[in-house]
C-alpha positions as a printed Julia matrix, in Angstrom:
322×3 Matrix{Float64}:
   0.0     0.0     0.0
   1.53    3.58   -0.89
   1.19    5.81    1.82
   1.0     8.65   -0.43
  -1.99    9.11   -2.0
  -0.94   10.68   -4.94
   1.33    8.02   -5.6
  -1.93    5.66   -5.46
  -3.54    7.77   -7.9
  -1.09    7.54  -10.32
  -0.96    3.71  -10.11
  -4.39    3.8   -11.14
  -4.14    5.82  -14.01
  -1.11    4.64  -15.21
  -1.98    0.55  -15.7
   1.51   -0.5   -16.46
   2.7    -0.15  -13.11
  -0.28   -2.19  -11.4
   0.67   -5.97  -10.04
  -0.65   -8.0   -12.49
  -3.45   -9.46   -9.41
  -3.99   -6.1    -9.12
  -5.26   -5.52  -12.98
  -7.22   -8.08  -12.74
  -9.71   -6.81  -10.22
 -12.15   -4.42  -11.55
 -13.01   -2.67   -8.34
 -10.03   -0.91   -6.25
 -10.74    0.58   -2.62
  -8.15    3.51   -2.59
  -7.41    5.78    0.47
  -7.2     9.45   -1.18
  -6.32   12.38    1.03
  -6.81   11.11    4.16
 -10.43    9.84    3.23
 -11.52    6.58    1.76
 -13.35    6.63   -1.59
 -14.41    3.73   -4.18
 -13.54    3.77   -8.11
 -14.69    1.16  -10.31
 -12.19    0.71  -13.1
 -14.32   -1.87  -16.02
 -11.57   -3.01  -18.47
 -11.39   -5.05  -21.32
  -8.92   -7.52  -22.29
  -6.03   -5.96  -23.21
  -6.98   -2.99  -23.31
  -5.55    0.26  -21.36
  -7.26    1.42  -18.79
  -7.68    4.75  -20.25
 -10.02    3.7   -22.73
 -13.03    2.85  -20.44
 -15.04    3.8   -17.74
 -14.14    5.53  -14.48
 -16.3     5.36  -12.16
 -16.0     7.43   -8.85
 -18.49    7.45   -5.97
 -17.51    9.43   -3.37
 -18.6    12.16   -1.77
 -15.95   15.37   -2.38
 -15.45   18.77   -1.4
 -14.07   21.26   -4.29
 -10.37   21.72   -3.15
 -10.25   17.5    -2.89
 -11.57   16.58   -6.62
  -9.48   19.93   -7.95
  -6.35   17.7    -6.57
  -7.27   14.79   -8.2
  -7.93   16.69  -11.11
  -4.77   16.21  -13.3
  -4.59   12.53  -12.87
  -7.75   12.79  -14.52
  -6.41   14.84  -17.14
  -3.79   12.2   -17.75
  -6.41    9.46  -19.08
  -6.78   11.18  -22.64
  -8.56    8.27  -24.09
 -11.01    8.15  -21.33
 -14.78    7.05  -23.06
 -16.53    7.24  -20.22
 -16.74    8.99  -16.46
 -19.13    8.52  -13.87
 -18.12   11.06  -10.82
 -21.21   12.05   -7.7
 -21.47   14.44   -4.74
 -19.07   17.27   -5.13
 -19.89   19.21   -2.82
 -18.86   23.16   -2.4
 -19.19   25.43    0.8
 -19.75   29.49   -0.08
 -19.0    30.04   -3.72
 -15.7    32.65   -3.73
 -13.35   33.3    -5.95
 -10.81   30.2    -4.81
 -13.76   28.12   -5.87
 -14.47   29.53   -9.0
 -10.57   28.71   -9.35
 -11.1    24.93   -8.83
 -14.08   24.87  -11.03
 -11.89   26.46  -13.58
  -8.67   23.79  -12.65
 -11.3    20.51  -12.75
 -13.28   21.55  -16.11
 -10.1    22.25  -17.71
  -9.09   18.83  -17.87
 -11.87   17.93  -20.35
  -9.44   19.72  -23.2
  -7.36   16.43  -22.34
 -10.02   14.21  -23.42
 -10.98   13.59  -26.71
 -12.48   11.08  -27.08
 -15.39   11.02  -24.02
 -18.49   10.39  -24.95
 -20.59    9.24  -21.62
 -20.38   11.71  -19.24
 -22.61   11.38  -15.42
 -22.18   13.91  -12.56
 -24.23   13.03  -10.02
 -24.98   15.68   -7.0
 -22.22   18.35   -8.6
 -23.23   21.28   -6.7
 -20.22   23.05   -8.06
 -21.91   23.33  -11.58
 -24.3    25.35  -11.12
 -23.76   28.84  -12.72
 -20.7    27.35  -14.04
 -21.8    24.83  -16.42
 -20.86   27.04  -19.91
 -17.28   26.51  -18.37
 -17.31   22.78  -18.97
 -19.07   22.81  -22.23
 -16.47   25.18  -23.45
 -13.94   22.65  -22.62
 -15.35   19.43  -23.98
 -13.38   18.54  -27.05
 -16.15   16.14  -28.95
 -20.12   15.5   -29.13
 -21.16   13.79  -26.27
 -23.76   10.7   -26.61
 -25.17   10.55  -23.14
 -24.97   13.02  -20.2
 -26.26   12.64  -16.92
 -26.05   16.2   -14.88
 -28.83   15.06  -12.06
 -29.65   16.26   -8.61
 -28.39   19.42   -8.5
 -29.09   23.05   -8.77
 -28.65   24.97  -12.12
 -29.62   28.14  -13.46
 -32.14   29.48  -16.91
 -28.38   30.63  -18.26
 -26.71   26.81  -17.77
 -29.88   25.42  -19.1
 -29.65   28.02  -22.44
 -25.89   27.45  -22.6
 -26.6    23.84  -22.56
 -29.41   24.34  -25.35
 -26.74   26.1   -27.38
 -23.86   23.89  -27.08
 -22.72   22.55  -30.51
 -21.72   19.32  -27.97
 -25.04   18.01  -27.73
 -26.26   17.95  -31.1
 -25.73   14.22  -31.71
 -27.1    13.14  -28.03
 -28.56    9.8   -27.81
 -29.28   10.07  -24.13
 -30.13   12.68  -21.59
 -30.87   12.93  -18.09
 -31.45   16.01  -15.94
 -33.57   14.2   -13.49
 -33.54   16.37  -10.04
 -32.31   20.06  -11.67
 -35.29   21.81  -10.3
 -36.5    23.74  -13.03
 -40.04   25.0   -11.92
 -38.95   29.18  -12.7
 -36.83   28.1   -15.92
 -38.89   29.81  -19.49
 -40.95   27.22  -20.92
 -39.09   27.64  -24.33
 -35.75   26.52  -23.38
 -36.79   22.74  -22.51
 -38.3    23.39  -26.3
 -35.56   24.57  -27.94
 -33.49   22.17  -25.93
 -35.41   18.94  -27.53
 -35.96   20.8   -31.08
 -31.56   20.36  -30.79
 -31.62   17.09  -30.08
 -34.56   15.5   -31.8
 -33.04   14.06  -34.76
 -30.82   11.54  -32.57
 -32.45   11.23  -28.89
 -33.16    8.2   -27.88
 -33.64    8.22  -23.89
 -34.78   11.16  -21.95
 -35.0    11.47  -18.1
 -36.98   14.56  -16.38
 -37.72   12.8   -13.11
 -38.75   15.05  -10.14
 -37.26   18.92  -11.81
 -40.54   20.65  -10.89
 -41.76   20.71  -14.69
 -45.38   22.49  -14.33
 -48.12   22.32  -16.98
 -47.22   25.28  -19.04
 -43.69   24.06  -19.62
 -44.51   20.57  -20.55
 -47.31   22.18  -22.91
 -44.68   24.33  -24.8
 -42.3    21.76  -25.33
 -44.65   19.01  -26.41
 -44.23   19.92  -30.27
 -40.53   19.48  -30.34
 -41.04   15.71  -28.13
 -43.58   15.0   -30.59
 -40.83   15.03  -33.31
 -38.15   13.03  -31.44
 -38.39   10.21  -33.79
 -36.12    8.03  -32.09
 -36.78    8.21  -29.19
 -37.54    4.94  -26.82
 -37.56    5.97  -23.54
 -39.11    9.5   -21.79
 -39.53    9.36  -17.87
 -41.03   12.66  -16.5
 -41.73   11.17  -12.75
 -42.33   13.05  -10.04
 -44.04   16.42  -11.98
 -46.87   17.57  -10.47
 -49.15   17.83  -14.1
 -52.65   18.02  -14.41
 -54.75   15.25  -16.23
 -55.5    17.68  -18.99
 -51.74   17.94  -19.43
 -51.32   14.28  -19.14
 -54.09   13.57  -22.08
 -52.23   16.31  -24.79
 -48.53   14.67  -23.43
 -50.26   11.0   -24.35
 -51.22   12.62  -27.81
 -48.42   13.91  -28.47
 -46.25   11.25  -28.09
 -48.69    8.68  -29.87
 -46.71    9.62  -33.09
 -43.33    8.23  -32.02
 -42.5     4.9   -33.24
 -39.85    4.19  -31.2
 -41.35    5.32  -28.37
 -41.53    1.76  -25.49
 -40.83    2.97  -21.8
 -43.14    5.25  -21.09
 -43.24    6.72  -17.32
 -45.47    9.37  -16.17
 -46.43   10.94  -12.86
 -49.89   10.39  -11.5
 -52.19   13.7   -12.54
 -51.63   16.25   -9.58
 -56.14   15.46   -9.12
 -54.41   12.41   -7.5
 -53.86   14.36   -4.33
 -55.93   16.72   -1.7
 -54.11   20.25   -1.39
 -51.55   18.89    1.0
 -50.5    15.83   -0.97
 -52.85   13.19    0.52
 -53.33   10.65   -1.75
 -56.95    9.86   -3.14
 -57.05    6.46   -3.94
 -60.59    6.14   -5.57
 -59.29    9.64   -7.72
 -56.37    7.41   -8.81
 -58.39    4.45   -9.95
 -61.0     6.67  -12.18
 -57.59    8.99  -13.73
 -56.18    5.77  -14.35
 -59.46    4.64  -16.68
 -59.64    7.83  -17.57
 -56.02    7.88  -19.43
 -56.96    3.81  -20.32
 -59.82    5.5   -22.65
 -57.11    7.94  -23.92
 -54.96    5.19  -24.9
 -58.04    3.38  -26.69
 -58.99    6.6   -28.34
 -55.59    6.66  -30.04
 -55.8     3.29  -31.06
 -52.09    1.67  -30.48
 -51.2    -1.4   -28.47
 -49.27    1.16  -25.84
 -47.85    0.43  -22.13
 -47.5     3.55  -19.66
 -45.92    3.42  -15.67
 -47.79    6.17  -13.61
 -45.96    6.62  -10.73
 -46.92    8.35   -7.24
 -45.04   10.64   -5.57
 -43.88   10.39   -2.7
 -44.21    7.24   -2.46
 -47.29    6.1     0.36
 -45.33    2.9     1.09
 -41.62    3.32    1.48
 -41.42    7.25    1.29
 -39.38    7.56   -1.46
 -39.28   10.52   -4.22
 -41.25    8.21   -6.85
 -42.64    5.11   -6.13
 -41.94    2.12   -8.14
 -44.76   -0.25   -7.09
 -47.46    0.4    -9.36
 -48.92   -1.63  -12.07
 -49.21   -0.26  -15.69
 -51.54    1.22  -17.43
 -51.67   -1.48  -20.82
 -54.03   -1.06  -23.75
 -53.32   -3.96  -26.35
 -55.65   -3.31  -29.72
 -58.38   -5.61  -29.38
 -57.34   -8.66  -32.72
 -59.47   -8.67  -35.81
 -62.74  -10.65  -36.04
């Protein structure tokens, strides 16, 4: 074991140096800093370990990941990067410094195309830095459970990165104040290639979804749209159900439960539910296409969790020829 962490680092970016029992794990628990933290390293045979995903769950403050940060750097043929909860304590100019130092190293890295942040509070108002720095189109980003602002929202809808997305998730970036026409302008960017699209729990409200529902309606590939955890009204819910009828790609469907679920203070009505959920049945029959939708509560009334994941589906299967 190196007692310099550092040094540690550098073993794992640098495979030549492992022990060869070493390289053959795919999990490594490191000691970084003076803290633990877990990294999941998934190679291929023979293949560096630059060229695959890094996974890093770990819960960092600022100053920590900017150290780690040119290690980083150093795998330029990194694909993918998974990285959660970096945290940041009042936003000064030393922090914008480290924002500055960690986004950086994305110039280093041509050739990512999966990038997930998970919690990264330091993004917010700062998210034009990184997408000045990426070098190539990205196919899937993940930026969830954090805080952003309208401007990192419109300098993500005009980032010449995400015109060939195939997968986007901003499940958790409260959104509820945001102008409905960025999430349209954001879609009418990606339509031609997006295949899954994840909007779970970011406060979308019935004029917003409304807005945008002409640019999802002309997502032709797309397979999967989740939108759990949106408080939307059953009117809404009927034009989103239209809407989407025209995509033929279009599988996994999950939808909140129309806010005339609920009493004022959230309490659930559970004979409301049962007649919304015939009611959006007959919606599905009106259309006419064998269709299966996931309505989902929120919170959930058995475990307490942000969306519950115990319900059955709504199925309509076209009734076969006489």
């Amino acid at each position: 074991m190196y007692r310099i962490a550092t040094d540690f680092c550098v073993l794992i970016l640098y495979p030549p140096v492992f022990p060869n029992s070493l390289m053959s794990s795919s999990c490594f628990l490191v000691a970084a800093l003076g803290m633990s933290m877990y990294i999941s390293c998934h190679m291929q045979t023979n293949q560096p370990l630059s060229r695959n995903l890094l996974s890093i769950s770990y819960t960092w403050n600022l100053p920590t990941l900017a150290t780690f940060a040119p290690f980083l750097g150093e795998m330029s043929h990194l694909q993918r990067l998974r990285l959660s909860h970096v945290h940041v304590s009042a936003f000064k100019k030393q922090e914008h410094d480290h924002v500055v130092h960690v986004t950086s190293q994305f110039r280093r890295q041509g050739h990512l195309w999966d990038l997930h942040l998970e919690s990264p509070s330091f993004l917010e108002g700062c998210l034009d830095q990184m997408l000045r720095c990426l070098k190539s189109p990205l196919d899937s980003l993940s930026i969830t459970k954090c805080w952003l602002t309208e401007s990192d929202l419109t300098h993500l809808c005009q980032s010449p990165d995400i015109s060939q997305l195939k997968s986007l998730d901003l499940s958790g970036v409260t959104m509820t104040d945001f102008q409905p026409e960025l999430l349209q302008v954001l879609l009418e960017k990606v339509a031609a290639t997006m295949q899954e699209m994840d909007f779970d729990v970011c406060g979308i409200m019935n004029f917003q979804l409304e807005a945008f529902l002409p640019a999802l309606s002309r997502c032709s590939q797309l397979r999967s749209f989740s939108l759990y955890g949106n408080l939307l009204s059953t009117a809404s819910m009927e034009k989103l159900l239209r809407h989407t009828a025209v995509l033929p790609c279009l599988s996994q469907e999950h939808y909140p439960a129309p806010q005339e679920t609920y009493r004022p203070r959230g309490v659930l009505l559970e004979a409301r539910l049962a007649q919304l959920r015939a009611q959006l049945l007959e919606i599905l029959r009106d259309l006419g296409h064998p269709r299966i939708i996931w309505i989902s509560l929120s919170p959930c009334p058995r475990c307490g969790e942000a969306v519950c994941h115990h319900m059955e589906p709504i199925i309509y299967s076209c009734p076969a020829p006489a």
